[in-house]
C-alpha positions, 0 to 999 in steps of 0.5 A: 914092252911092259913088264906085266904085259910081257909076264903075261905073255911068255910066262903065264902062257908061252914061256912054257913052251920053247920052240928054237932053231937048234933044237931038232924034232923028231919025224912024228905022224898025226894019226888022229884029229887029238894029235893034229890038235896036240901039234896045233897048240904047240905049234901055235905056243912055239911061233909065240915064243919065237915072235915075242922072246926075243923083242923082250929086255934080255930075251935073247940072252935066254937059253931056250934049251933050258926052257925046253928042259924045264917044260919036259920035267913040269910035264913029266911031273918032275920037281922043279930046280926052282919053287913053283912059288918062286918062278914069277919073282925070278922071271919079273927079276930077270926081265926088270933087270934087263929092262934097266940094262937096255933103258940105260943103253937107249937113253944114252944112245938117244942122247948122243944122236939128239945132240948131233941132229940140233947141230943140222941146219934147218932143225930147231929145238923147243923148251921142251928138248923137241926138234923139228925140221920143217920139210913143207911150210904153210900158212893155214890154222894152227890145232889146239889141244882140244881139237881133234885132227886128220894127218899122215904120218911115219914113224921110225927109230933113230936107227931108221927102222920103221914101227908105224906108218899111215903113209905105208898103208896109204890111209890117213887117220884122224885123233885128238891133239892130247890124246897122244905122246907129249911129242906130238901133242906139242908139235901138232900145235905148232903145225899149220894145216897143209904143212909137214914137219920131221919131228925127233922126239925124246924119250921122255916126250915119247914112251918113256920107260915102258916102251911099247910094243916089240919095237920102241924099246924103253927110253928110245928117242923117236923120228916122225914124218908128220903132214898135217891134212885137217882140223876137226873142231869140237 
């Protein structure tokens, strides 16, 4: 997850508030439409922070009683611990350092399971690091970059959870060949129609540093399952 992307989301809107499994509320009554509204918001902010605070670099390492706290004193016109001028820096710091900590782990772990996988038979490695093991052959037509194309495909971490799948929600899609990861861009071009290939992606052919979404962590190497179905010419 990007940082900017990340800030925007926990600390300019949500990081506010905390909503945490330990932290017990007390019975309250909804007597008026301004209280169930009240209790809509922050329920609404509080399912935020439990979806979003621990997918980020170092998000469960973050004491939520305290963030709790923090949001009790702003609310009560209490004077912050920290500057009110200084909390982005010290937020963007943290997640940035955090952000560093997690690449480092993931490229190290990526390295370690491509360099495993070359040695499988039936996988082959390009110039650029890319592997590919080829699970159905075909002899159709080869994409080019600047063709548009029809595939399914699956999409999981090298731990094996799954971020994306046509296969799963039973539609196929259709985009341009340069208009996605350098991974695929390069694989897509090597395929025939008809053919399915797994490919293993690394990192800098994937997301590199930035990641993307709560899933592909920064630096994470990656494993498709891609069926070619059609060529859509220009």
């Amino acid at each position: 997850m990007q940082i900017k992307s990340l800030l925007v989301t926990l600390v300019a809107g949500s990081l506010a508030f905390a909503s945490c499994n330990s932290i017990k509320s007390s019975k309250i009554e909804l007597k008026t439409l301004a209280d169930s509204a009240a209790y809509a918001i922050g329920t609404d902010i509080g399912a935020n922070i439990t979806k979003n605070l621990p997918a980020a670099p170092g998000g469960k390492e973050l004491n939520q009683k305290l963030i709790l706290a923090a949001f009790t004193d702003a609310l009560n016109g209490k004077a912050s611990q920290i500057p009110a001028d200084k909390v982005p820096a010290v937020t963007q710091s943290y997640f940035m350092k955090m952000q560093m900590i997690e690449g480092k782990k993931n490229v190290e772990s990526g390295k370690k399971f491509l360099d495993e996988n070359a040695k499988r038979s039936g996988v082959k490695t390009t110039a650029s690091g890319l592997q590919y093991e080829i699970m159905k052959d075909a002899t159709g037509p080869k994409p080019l970059a600047t063709d548009s194309v029809k595939v399914h495909y699956h999409g999981t971490t090298i731990e094996g959870k799954v971020f994306d799948s046509s296969v799963d929600r039973k539609e196929p899609v259709t985009f341009a060949v340069n208009a996605v990861i350098p991974g695929w861009t390069e694989a897509l071009q090597l395929m025939s129609v008809g053919s399915k290939w797994k490919i293993f992606v690394p990192a800098a052919l994937a997301y590199g540093e930035r990641g993307a979404g709560a899933d592909i962590k920064p630096n994470s190497a990656l494993v498709f399952e891609i069926e070619l179905l059609e060529i859509k010419k220009k």
